[in-house]
VODODO-307053 format. One record per residue: y, z, x of N, C-alpha, C, O in turn. Coordinates in steps of 0.001 Angstrom, whole numbers, padded with zeros to 6 digits, always signed. Layout:
BEGIN
YZXYZXYZXYZX ...
END
This chain:
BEGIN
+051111-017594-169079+050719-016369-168373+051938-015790-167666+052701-016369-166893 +051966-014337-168152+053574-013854-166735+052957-012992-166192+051932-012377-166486 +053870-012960-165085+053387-012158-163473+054009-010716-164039+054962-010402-164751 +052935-010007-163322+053092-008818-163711+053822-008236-162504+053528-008451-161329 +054917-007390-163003+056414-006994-162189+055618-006155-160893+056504-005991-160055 +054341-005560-160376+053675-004846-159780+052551-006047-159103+051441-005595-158820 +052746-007275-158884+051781-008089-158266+052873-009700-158083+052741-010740-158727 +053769-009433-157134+054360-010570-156684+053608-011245-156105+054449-012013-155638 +052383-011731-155611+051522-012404-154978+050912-013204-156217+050390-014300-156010 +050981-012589-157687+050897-013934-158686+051941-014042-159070+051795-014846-159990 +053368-013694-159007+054468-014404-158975+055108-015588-158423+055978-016303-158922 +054382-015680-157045+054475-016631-155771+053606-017571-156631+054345-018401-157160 +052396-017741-156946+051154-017937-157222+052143-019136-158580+052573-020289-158582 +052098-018002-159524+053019-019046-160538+054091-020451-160320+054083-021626-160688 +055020-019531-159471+055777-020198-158829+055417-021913-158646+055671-022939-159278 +054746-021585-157511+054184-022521-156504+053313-023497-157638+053034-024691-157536 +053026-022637-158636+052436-024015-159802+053174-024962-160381+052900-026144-160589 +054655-024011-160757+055327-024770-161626+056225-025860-160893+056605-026928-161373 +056504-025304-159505+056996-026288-158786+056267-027753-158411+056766-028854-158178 +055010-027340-158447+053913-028434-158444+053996-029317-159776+053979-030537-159618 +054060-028943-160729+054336-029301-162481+055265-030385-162134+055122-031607-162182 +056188-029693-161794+057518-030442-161546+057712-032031-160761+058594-032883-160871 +056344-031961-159867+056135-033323-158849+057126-032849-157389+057835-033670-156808 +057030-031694-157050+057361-031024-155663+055831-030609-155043+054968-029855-155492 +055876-031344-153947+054632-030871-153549+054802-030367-152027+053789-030336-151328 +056308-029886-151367+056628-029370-150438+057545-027942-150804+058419-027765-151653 +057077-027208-149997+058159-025865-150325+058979-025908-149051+058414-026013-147962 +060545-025815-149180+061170-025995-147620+061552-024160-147401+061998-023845-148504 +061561-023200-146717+061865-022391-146598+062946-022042-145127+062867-022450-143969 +064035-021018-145875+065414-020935-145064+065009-020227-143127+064492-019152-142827 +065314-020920-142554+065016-020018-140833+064850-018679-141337+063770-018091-141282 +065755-018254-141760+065953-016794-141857+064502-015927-142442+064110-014817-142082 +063771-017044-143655+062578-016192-143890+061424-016516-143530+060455-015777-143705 +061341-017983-142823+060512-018096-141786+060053-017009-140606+058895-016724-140300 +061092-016564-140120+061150-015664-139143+060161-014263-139411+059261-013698-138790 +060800-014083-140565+060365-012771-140791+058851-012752-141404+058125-011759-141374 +058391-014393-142134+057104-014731-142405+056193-014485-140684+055065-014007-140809 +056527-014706-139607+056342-013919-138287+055833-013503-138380+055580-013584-139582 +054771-012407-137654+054303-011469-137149+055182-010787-135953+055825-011383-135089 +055040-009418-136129+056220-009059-134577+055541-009406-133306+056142-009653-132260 +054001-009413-133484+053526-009889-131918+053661-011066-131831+053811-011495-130687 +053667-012234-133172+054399-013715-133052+055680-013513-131774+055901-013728-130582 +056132-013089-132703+057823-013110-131976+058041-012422-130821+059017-012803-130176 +057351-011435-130338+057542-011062-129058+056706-011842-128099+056723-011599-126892 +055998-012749-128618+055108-013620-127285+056460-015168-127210+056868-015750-126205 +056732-015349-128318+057821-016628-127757+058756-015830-127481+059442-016379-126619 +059292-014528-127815+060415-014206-126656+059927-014314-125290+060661-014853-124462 +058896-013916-124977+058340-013325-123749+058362-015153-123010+058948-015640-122043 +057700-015550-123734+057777-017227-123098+058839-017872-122488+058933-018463-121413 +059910-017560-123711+060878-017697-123473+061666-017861-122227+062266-018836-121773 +061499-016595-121775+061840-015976-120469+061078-015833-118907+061307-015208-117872 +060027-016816-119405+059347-017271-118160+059911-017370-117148+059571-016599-116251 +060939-018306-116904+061394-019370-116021+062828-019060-116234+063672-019943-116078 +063176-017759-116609+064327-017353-116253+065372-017093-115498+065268-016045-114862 +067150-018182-115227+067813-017372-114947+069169-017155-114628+070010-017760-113964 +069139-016164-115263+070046-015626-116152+070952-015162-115075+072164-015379-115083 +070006-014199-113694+070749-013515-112711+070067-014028-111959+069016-014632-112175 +070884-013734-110474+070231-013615-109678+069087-012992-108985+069023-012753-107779 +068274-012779-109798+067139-011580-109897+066151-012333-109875+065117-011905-109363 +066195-013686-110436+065099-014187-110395+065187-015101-109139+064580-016171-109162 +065668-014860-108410+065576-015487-106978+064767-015238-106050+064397-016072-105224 +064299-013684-106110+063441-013118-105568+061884-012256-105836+061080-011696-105091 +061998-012563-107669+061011-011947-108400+059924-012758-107633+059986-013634-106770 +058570-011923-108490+057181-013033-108237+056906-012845-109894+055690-013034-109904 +057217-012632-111072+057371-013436-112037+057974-011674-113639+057531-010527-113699 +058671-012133-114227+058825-011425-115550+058133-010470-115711+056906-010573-115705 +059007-008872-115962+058042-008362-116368+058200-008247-117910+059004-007315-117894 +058080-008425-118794+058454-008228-119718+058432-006838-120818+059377-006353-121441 +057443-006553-120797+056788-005297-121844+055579-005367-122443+055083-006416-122852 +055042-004213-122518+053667-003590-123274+053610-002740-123805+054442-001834-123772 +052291-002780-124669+051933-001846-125926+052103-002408-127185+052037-003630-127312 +052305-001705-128098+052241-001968-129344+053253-002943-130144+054302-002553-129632 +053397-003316-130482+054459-004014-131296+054945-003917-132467+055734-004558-133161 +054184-002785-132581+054561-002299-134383+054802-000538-134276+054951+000229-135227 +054782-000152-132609+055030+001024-132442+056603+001648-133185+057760+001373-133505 +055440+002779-133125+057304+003864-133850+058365+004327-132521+059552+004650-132477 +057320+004182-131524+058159+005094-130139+058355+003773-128958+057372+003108-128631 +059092+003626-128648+059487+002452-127455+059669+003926-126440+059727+005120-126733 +059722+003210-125191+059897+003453-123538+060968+002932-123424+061074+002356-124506 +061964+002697-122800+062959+001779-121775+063172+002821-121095+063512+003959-121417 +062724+001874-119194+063245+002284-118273+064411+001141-118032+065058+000430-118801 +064356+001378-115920+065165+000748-116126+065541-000651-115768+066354-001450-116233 +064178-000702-114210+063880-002201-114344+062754-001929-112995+062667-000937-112270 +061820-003425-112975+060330-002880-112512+060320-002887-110768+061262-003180-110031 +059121-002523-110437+059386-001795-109238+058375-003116-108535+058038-004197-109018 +058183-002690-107641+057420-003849-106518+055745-004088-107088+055077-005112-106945 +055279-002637-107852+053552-002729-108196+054156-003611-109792+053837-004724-110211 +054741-002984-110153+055622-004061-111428+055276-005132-111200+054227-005495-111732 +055951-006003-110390+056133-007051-110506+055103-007471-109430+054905-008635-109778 +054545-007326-108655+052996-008032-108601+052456-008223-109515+052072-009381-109681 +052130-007139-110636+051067-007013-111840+051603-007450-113323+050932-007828-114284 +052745-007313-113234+053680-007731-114502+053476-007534-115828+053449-008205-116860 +053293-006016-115367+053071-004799-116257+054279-003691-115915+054440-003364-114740 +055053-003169-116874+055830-002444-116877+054909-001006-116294+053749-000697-116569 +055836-000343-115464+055441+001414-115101+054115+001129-114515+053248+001773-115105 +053812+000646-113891+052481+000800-113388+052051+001187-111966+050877+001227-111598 +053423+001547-110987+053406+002610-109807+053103+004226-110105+052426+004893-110887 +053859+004401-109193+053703+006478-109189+054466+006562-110357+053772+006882-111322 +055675+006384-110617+056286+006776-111934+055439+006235-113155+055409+006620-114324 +054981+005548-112718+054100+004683-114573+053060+005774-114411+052908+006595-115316 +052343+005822-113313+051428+006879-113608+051924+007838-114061+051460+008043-115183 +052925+008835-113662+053577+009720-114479+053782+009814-115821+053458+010783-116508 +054456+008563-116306+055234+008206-117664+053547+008076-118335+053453+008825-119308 +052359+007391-118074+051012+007442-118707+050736+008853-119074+050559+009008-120283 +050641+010077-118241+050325+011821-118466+051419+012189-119311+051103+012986-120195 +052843+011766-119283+053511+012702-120306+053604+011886-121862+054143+012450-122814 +052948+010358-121992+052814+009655-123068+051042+010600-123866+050937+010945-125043 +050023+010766-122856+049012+011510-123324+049212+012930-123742+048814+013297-124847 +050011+014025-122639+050813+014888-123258+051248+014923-124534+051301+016034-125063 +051679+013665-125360+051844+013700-126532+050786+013249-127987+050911+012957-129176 +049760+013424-126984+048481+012805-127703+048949+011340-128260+049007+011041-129452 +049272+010482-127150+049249+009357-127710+048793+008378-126052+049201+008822-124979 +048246+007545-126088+048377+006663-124816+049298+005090-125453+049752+004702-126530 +049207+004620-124159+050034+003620-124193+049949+002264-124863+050879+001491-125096 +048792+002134-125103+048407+001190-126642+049591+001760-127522+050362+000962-128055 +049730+002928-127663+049803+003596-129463+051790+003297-128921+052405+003849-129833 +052452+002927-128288+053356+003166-127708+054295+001654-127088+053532+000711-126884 +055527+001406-126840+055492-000291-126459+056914+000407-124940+057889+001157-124960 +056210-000396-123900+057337+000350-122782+057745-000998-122434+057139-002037-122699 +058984-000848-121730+059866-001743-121037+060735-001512-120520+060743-000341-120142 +061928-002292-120163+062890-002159-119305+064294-002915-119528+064140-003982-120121 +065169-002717-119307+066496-002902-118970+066800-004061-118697+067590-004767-119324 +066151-004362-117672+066120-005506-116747+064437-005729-116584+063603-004824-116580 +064166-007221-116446+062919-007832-116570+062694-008205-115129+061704-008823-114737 +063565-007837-114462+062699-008612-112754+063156-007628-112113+064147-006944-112369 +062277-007536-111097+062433-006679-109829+063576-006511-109025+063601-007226-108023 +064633-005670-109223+065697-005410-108014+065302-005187-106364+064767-004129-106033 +065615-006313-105285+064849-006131-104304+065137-004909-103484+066151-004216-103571 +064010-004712-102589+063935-002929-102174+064385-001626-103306+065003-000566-103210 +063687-002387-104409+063651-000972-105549+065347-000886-105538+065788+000220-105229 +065853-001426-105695+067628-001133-105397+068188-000792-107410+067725-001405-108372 +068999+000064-107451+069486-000091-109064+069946-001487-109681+070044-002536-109043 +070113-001376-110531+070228-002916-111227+071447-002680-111346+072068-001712-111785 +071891-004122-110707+073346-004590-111048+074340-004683-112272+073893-005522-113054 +075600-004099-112761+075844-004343-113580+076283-005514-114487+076528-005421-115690 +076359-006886-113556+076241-007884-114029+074418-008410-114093+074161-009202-115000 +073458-008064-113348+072284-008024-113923+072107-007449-115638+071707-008171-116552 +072366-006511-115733+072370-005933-117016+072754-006163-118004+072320-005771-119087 +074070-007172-117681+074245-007596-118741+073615-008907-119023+073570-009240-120207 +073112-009722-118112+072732-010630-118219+071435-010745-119268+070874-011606-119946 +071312-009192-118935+069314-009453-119117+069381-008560-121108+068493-008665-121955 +070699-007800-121253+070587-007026-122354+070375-007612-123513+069980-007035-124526 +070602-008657-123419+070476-009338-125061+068925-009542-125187+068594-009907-126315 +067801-009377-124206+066751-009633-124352+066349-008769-124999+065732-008966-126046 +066676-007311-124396+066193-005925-124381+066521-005782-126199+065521-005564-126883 +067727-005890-126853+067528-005907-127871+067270-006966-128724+067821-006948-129825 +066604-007804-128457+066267-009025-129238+063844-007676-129641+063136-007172-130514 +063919-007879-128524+062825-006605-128247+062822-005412-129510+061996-005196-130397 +064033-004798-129198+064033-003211-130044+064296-004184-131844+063737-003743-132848 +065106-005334-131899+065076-005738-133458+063655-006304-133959+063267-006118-135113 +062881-007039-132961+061842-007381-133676+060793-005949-133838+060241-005687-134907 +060633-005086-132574+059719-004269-132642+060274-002482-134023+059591-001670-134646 +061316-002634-133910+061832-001542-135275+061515-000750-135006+061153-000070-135966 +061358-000171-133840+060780+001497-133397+061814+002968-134342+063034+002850-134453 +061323+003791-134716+061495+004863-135185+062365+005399-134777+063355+005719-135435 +062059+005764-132775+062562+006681-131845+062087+005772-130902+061055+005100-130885 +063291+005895-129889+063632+005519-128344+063621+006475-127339+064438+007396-127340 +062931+006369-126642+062799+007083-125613+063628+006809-124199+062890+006514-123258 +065235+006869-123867+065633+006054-122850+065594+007213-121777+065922+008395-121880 +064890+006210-120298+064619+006970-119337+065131+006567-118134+064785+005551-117532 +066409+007798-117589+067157+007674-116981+068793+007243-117696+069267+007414-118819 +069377+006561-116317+070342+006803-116377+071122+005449-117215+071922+005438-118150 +070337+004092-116226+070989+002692-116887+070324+002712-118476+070944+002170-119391 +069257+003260-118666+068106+002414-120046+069163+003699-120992+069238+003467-122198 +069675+004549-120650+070670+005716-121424+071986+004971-121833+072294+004647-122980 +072666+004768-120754+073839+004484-120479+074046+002316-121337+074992+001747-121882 +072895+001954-121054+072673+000592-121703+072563+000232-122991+072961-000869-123372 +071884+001321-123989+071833+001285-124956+073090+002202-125907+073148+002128-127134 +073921+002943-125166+074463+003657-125957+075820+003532-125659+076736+004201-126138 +075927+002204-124448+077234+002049-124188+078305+002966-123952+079416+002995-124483 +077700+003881-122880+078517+005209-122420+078509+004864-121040+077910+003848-120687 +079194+005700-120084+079219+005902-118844+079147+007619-118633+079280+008304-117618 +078884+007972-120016+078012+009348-119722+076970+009613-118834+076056+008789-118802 +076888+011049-117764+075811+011035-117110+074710+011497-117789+074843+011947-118927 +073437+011438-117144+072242+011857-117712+072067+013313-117631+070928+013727-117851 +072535+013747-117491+072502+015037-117406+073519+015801-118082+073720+016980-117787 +074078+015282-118847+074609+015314-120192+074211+014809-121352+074451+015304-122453 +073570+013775-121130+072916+013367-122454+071469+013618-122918+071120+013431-124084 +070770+013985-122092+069241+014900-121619+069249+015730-123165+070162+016303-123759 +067969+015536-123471+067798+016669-124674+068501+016689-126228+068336+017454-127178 +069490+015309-126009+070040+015368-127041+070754+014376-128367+071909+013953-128330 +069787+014136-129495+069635+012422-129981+070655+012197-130326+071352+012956-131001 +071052+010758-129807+072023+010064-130136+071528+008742-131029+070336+008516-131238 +072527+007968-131485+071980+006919-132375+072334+005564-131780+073302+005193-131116 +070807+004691-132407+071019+002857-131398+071101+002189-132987+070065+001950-133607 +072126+001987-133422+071945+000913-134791+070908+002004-135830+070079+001464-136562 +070998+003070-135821+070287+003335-136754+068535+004043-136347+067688+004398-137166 +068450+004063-135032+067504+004281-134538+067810+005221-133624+068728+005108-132811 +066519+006864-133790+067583+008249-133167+067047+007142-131321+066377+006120-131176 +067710+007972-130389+067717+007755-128652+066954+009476-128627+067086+010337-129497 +066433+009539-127778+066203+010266-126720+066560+010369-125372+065634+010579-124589 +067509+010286-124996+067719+010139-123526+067327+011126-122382+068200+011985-122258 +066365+011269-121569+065929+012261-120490+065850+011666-119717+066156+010476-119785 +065295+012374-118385+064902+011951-116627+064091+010716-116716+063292+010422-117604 +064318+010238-115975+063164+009178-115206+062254+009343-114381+062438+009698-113217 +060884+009039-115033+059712+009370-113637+059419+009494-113084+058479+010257-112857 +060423+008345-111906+060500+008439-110869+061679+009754-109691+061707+010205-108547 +062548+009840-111163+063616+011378-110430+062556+012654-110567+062700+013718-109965 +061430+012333-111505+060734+013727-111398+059816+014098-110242+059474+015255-109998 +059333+012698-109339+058432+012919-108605+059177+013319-107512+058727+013966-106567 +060317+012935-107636+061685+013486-106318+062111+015036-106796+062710+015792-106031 +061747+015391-108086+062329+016842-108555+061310+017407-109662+061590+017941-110735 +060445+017224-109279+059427+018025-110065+059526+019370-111206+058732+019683-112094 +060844+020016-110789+061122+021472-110950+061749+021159-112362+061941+022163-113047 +062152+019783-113001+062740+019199-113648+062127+018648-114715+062747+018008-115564 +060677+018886-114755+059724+018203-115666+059608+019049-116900+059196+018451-117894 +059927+020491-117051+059893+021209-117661+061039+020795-118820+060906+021227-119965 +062141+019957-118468+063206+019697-119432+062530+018819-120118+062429+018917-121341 +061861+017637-119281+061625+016127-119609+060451+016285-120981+060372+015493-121920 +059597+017536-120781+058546+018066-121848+059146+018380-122977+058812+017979-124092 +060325+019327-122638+061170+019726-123668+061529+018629-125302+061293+018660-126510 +062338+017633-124121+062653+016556-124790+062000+015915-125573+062392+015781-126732 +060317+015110-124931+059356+014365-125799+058731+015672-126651+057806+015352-127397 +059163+017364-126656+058433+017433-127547+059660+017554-129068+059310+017672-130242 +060926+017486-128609+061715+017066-129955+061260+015652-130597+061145+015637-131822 +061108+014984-130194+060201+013590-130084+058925+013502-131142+058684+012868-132169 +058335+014351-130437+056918+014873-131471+057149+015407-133017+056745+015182-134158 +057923+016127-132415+058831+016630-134192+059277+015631-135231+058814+015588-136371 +060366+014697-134674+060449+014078-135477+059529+012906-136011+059578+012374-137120 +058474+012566-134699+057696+011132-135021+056246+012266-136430+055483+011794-137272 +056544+014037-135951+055160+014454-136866+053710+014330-136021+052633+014152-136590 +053865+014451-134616+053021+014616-133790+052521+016320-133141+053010+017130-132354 +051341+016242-133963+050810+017771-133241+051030+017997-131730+051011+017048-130947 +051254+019368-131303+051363+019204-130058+050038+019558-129676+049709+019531-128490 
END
């Protein structure tokens, strides 16, 4: 019997017979395609584990525990801010103060909620008194952030603000230069605009931030 070039699942099927024929009754398979035999929500829960008991910085000296990330895991659109705030990290849920509430209305704005969507951050623990994240924090914590964007393969990035801009694109460009205008992460367009929390301080400013997610919409093919 041969496998028909349009049904590799009786190719495998064959396979796995003749190797049996043979008196092999183990298949050993390479890390490399183990991995990807995975699921991405596999792999983002042992990253996430991972990083329990993290530390990396001094950040976790004062956390009350990881925040890691939410939503989808097979999303086309990621979030990165830039690291979680005090309701954060009680709840250990990304965005879930005044700015998360924000970042929730302009994610529905796009007819999508935050299921359909995967948000996170820069940095995984709380900077104390809301303070910016250190640049040796950042680096500490970045290899997570893209261990994150390789398993999850998002489409389009949404980076919000100045570090989740400046982190992924390895600039010391300001945000207000890079606002409105896609740049590339490995192959994946950026969005870089305001942060939620600069809008509730500048409201007058939200009108750009719309602008932006609706180039966003364009390319993901989202009605407005």
């Amino acid at each position: 019997m041969t496998a028909s070039p349009n049904n590799p699942i009786e190719g495998i099927r064959l396979f796995i017979e003749q190797m049996s024929a043979l008196g092999m009754d183990t298949l050993y398979l390479p890390s490399d395609v183990k991995a990807q035999l995975k699921s991405k929500k596999q792999r983002l829960t042992e990253l996430e584990r991972s990083l329990k008991n993290c530390k990396a910085c001094k950040l976790c000296q004062k956390r009350t525990q990881v925040v890691f990330g939410a939503g989808s895991p097979t999303a086309e659109l990621v979030f990165i801010g830039e690291g979680p705030g005090e309701d954060e990290d009680k709840q250990g849920i990304p965005f879930v103060g005044r700015a998360g509430q924000l970042l929730t209305k302009m994610i529905q704005a796009m007819n999508l909620s935050r299921d359909d969507v995967y948000i996170c951050n820069v940095v995984k623990c709380h900077p104390p008194g809301n303070r910016n994240p250190a640049p040796d924090e950042i680096v500490a914590c970045e290899p997570f952030l893209l261990q994150q964007l390789d398993i999850i393969r998002p489409r389009v990035i949404v980076a919000l603000g100045k570090f989740a801009a400046q982190t992924l694109l390895q600039t010391n460009e300001a945000i207000t230069r890079m606002r409105g205008e896609w740049r590339d992460y490995h192959g994946v367009k950026v969005m870089p605009t305001f942060h939620p929390s600069y809008l509730l301080r500048t409201p007058n400013d939200k009108r750009k931030v719309w602008e932006d997610l609706q180039q966003v919409m364009k390319e993901l093919g989202l009605s407005k």
